[in-house]
C-alpha positions as CSV (number, residue, x, y, z in Angstrom):
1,X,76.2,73.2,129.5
2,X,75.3,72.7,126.1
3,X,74.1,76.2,125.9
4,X,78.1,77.3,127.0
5,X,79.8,75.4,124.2
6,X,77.4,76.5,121.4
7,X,78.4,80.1,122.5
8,X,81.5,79.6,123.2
9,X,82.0,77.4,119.9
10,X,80.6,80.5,117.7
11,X,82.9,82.9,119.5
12,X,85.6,81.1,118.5
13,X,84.3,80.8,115.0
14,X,84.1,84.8,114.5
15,X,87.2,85.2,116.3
16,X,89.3,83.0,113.7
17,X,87.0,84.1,110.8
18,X,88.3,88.2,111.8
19,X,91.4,87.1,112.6
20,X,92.0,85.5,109.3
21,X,90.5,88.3,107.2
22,X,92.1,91.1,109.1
23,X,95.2,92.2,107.9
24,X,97.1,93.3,110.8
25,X,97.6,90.3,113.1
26,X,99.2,89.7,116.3
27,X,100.8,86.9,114.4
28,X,102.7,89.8,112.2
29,X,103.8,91.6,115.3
30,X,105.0,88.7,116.8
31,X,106.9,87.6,114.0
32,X,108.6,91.2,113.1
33,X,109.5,91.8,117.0
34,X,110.6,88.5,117.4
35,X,114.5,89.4,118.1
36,X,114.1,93.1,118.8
37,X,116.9,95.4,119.7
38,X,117.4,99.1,119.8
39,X,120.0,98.8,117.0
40,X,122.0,96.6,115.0
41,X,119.2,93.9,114.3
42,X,117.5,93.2,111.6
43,X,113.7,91.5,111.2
44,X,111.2,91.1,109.1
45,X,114.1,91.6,106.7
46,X,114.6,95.3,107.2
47,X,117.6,96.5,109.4
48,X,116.8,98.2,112.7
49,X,118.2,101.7,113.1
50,X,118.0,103.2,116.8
51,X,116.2,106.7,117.1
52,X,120.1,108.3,118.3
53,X,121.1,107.4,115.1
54,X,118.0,109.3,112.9
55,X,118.5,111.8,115.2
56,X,121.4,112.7,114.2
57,X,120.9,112.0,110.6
58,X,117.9,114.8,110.8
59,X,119.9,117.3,112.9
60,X,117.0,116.9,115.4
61,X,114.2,116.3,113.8
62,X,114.6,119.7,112.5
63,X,112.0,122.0,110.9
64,X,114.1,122.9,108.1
65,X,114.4,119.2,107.5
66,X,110.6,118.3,106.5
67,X,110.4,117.4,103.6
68,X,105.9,116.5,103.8
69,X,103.0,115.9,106.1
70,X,100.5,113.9,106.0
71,X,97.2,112.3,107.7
72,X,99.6,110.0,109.5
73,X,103.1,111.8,110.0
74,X,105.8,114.1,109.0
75,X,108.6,113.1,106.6
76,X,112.2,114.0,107.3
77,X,115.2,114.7,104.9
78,X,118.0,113.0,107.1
79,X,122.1,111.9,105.9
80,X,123.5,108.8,107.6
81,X,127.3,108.4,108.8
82,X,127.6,106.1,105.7
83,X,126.6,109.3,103.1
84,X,123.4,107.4,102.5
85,X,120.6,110.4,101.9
86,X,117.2,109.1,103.8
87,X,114.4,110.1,104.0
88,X,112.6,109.5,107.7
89,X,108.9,109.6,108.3
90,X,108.1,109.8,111.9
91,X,104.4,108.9,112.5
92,X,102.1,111.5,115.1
93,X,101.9,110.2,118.6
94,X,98.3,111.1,118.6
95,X,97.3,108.8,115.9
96,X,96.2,105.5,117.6
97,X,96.9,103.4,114.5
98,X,100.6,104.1,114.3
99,X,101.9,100.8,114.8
100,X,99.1,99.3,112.4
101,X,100.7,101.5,110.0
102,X,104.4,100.8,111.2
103,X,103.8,97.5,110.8
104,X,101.5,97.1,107.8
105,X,103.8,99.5,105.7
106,X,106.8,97.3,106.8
107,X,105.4,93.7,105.7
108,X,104.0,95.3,102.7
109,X,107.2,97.1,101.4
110,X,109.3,94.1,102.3
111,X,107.4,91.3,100.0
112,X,108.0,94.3,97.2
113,X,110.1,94.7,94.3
114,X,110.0,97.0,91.7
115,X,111.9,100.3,89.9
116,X,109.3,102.3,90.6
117,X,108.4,101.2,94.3
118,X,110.5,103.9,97.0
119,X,112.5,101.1,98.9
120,X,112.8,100.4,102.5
121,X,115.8,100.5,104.4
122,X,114.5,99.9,107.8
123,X,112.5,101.2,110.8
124,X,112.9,101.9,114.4
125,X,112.3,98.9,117.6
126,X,108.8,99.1,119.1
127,X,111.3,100.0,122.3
128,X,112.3,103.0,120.3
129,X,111.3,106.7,121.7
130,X,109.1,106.9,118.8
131,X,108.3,104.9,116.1
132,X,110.5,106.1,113.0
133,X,110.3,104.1,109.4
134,X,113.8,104.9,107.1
135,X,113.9,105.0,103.2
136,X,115.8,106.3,100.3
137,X,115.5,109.7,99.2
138,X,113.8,111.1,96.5
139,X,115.4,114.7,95.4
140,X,112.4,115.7,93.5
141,X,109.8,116.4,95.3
142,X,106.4,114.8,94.3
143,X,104.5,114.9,91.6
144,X,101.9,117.3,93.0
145,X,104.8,119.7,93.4
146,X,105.5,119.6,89.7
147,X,101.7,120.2,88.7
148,X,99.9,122.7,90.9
149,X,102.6,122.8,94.1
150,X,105.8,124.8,94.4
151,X,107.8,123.4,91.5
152,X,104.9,124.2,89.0
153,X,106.2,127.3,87.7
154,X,109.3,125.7,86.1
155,X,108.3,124.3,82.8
156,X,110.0,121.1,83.6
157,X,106.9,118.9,83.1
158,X,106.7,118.8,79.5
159,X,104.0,116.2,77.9
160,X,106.8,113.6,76.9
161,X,107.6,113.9,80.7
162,X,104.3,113.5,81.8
163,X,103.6,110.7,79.7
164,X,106.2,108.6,80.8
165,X,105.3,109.1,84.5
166,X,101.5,108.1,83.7
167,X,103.4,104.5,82.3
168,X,105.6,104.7,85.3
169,X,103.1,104.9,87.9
170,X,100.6,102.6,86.1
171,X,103.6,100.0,85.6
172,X,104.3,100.5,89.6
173,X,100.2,99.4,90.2
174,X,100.1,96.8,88.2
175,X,103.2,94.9,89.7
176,X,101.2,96.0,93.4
177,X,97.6,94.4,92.2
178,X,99.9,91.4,90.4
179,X,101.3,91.2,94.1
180,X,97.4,91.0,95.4
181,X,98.0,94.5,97.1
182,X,96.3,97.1,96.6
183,X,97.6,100.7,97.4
184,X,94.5,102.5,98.8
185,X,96.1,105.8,98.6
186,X,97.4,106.9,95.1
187,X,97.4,110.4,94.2
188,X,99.5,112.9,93.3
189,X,101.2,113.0,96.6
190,X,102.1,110.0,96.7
191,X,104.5,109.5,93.6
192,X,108.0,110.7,94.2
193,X,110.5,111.9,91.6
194,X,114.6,111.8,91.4
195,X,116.1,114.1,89.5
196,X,115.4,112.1,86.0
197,X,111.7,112.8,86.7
198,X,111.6,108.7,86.9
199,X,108.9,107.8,89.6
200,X,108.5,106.0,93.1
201,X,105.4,105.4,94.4
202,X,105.5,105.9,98.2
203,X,103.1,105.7,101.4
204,X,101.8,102.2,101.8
205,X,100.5,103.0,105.4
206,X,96.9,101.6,104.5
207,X,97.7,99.5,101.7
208,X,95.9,96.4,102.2
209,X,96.7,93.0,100.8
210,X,93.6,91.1,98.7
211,X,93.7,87.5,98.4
212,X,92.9,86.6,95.3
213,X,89.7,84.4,96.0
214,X,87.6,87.1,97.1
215,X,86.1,89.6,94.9
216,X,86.4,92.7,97.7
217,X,87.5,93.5,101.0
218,X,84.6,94.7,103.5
219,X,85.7,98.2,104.9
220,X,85.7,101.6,106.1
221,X,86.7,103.8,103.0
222,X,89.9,105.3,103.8
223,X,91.9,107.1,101.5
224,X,92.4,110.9,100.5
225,X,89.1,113.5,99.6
226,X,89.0,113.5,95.8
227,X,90.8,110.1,94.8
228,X,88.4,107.5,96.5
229,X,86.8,105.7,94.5
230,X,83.1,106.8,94.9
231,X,81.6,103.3,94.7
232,X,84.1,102.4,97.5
233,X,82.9,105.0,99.9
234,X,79.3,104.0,99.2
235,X,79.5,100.1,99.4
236,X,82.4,100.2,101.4
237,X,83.7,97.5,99.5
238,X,87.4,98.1,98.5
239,X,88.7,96.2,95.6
240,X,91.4,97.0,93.0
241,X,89.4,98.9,90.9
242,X,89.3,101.4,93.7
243,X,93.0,101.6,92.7
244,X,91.9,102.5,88.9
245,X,89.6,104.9,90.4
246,X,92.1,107.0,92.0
247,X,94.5,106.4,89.2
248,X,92.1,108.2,86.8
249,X,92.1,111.4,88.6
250,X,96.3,111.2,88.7
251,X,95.6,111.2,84.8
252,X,93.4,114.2,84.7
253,X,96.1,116.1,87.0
254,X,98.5,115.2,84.3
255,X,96.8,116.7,81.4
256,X,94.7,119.6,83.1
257,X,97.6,120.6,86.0
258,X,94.4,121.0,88.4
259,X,94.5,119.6,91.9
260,X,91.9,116.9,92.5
261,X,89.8,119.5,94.9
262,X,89.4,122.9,94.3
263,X,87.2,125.1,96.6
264,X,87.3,128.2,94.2
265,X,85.7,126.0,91.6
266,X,81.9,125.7,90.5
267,X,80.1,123.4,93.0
268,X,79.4,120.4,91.2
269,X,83.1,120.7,89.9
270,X,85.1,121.3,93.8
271,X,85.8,117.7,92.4
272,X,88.4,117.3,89.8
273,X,86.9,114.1,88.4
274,X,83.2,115.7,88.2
275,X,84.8,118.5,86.8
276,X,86.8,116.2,84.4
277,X,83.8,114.0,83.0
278,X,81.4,117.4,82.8
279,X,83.8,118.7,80.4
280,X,84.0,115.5,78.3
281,X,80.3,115.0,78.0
282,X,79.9,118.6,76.8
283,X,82.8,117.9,73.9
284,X,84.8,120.8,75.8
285,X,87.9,118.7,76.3
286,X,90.3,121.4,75.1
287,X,89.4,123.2,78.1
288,X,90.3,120.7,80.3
289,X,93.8,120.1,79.1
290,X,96.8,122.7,80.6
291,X,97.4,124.8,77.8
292,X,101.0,125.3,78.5
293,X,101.5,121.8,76.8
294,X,100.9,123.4,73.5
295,X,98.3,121.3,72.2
296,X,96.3,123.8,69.7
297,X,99.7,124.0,68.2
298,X,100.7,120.5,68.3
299,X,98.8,118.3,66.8
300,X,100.6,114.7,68.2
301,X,100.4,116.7,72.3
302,X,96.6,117.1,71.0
303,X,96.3,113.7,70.3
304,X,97.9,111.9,73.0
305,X,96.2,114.5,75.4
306,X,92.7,113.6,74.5
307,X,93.9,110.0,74.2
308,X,94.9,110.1,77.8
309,X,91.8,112.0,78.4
310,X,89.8,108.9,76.8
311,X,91.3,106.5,79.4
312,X,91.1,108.7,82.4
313,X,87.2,109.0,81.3
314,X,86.7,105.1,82.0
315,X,89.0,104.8,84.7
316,X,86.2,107.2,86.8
317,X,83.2,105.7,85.4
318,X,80.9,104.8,88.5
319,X,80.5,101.3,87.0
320,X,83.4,99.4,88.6
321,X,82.5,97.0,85.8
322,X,83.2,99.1,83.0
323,X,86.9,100.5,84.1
324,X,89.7,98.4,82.9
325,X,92.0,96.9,85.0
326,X,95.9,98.6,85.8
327,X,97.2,96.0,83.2
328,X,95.1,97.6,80.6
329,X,95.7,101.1,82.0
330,X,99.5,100.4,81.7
331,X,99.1,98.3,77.6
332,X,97.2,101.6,76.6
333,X,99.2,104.2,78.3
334,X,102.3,102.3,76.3
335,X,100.4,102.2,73.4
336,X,100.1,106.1,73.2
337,X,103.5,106.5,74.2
338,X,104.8,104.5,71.5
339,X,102.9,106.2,69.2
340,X,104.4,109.6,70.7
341,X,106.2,109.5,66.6
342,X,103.8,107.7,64.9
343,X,101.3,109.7,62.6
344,X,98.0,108.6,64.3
345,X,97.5,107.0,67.9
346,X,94.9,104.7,68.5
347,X,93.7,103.0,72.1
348,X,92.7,99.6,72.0
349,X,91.1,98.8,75.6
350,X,91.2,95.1,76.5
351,X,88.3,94.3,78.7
352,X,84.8,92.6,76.8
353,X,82.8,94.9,78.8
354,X,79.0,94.3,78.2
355,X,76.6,96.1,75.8
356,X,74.2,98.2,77.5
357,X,71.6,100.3,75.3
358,X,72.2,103.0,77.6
359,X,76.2,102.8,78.0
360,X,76.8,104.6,74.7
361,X,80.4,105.3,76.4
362,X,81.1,101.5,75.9
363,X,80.6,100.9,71.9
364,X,82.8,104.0,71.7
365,X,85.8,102.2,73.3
366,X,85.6,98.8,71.8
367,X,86.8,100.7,68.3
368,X,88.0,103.9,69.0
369,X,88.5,105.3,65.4
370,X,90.9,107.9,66.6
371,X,92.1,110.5,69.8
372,X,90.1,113.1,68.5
373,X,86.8,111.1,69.4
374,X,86.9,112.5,72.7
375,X,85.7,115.6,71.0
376,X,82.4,113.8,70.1
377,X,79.3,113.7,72.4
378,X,80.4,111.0,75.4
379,X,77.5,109.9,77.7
380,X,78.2,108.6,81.3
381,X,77.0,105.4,82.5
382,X,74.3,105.1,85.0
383,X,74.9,104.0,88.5
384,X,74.5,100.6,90.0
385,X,72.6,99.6,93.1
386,X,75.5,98.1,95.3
387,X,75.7,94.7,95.7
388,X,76.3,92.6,99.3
């Protein structure tokens, strides 16, 4: 007898200890399909649209309609009755997550606030054909289509442009890790632009949300191949620096309009961010950044470029430690914005990161004489055993 209740005692003991650690919860489902209808509703704060309705709005789910796929579904350009232009992502049937996803993007997204954040405007009932999340439009494709996709060819991404999507995007972070969520999927993908080239981060399908007295979250790396944070997919312990990881990489896009994987590159550079940090270590930044932004002609793009390049260096560093956090990203990125006019730009990085005799990388930051110090010999740090 004795022997029962100790078992049963520490089953219930993992159980609650899982259940209050996991993020998806029958408690959440309960609470969002607590007054479900097919249409006309509204719960969890988002109203309820039935599938008739989005079927209509995307002339049947048609093929001329998509506006993306990804790992989890396809995304529909769709017109309500009301003239409201939608955008529809309808999740595969195959994917056995889908309503961890439905849900977890809809409780995320609802607690949200922010300019650069797409915005909900509802979702489908669980009773629903299919399970179909509705939001607003973006008219400008994504930011991968600007760089290396099928918008790339128009010139429209000039540096000032660029620049003030890198603030965009790392103001949009900041406000998520503020929030205690972090995104788990940012790349280039994933931020949307309207026709002002202003940004909307998008996709919060695995976004998780990270109480603020733990240091990480225990768990199976997801993410997209060239923006996970490498430390992440080795300790599997995701924290927001993961975030800053991935956000590094973006940068690197920006000034070197690669993609973040590239078979027809070397080996050891497939990678964008290997290929990124080689070039830096061997002083041959210029080769990095997208000549089309004029930079041997212009010596402010030069500057902000390799400034840019600076930050993007210690957002990848292996070292978790020694990348700042999105708030510092976002006060730097600022900084060499507002100094788009100035006659010399300067980064000051935040973070007392700790002296290392063999972390040259970090005495450079704390002074930063000037941008063109990225064209001086940069040494990585080394790795760090991972920590339980």
């Amino acid at each position: 007898m004795i022997t029962s209740l100790a078992v049963y005692v520490i089953w219930r003991y993992k159980k609650r200890r899982f259940s209050s650690s996991h993020f998806f919860s029958t408690r959440i489902l309960s609470n969002i399909f607590n007054h479900d209808a097919e249409g006309g509703s509204i719960y969890f704060g988002v109203p309820v649209f039935s599938y008739s309705e989005l079927e209509e709005a995307t002339d049947d789910f048609n093929s001329s309609r998509v506006l993306g796929e990804g790992g989890y579904g396809t995304v529909y350009y769709g017109k309500l009755k009301d003239g409201r232009e939608i955008a529809v992502k309808r999740l595969y049937e195959h994917n056995c997550k889908r309503m961890e996803q439905f849900v977890n993007e809809i409780d995320i997204l609802t607690r949200l606030r922010h300019n650069n954040l797409v915005t909900l405007y509802g979702c489908t009932s669980r009773r629903s054909r299919e399970l179909l999340l509705v939001y607003e439009y973006i008219p400008n494709g994504t930011l991968a289509d600007h760089l290396h996709g099928d918008r790339a060819k128009d010139g429209s991404l000039t540096w000032p442009v660029r620049m003030n999507i890198a603030v965009e995007t790392a103001s949009a972070l900041a406000y998520l890790h503020a929030s205690d969520v972090i995104h788990c999927d940012v790349k280039t993908n994933n931020i949307l632009l309207d026709h002002n080239f202003g940004v909307k981060v998008a996709d919060f399908g695995i976004s998780r949300l990270f109480p603020n007295d733990v240091s990480h979250i225990s768990t199976t790396p997801r993410g997209t191949p060239g923006y996970i944070d490498p430390k992440y997919h080795e300790c599997y312990q995701l924290t927001s620096k993961s975030d800053v990881y991935s956000f590094g990489v973006v940068l690197v896009e920006l000034i070197s309009s690669m993609p973040a994987v590239d078979m027809n590159r070397h080996s050891q550079e497939i990678n964008l961010a290997n290929y990124a940090i080689n070039k830096i270590i061997k002083s041959a930044v210029n080769e990095l950044i997208d000549p089309s932004l004029g930079f041997d002609s212009d010596t402010k793009t030069w500057e902000m470029t390799t400034s840019v390049a600076e930050l993007a260096f210690l957002c990848l560093q292996t070292d978790r430690e020694v990348r700042p956090t999105m708030v510092e990203v976002l006060d730097t990125l600022k900084e060499i914005q507002t100094n788009l006019n100035a006659n010399e730009a300067k980064i000051v990085v935040a973070p007392p990161f700790p002296e290392s005799e063999d972390i040259f990388l970090l005495k450079k930051v704390k002074s930063l004489p000037s941008p063109n110090s990225v064209t001086d010999k940069w040494t990585t740090c080394s790795d760090i055993t991972c920590t339980k």
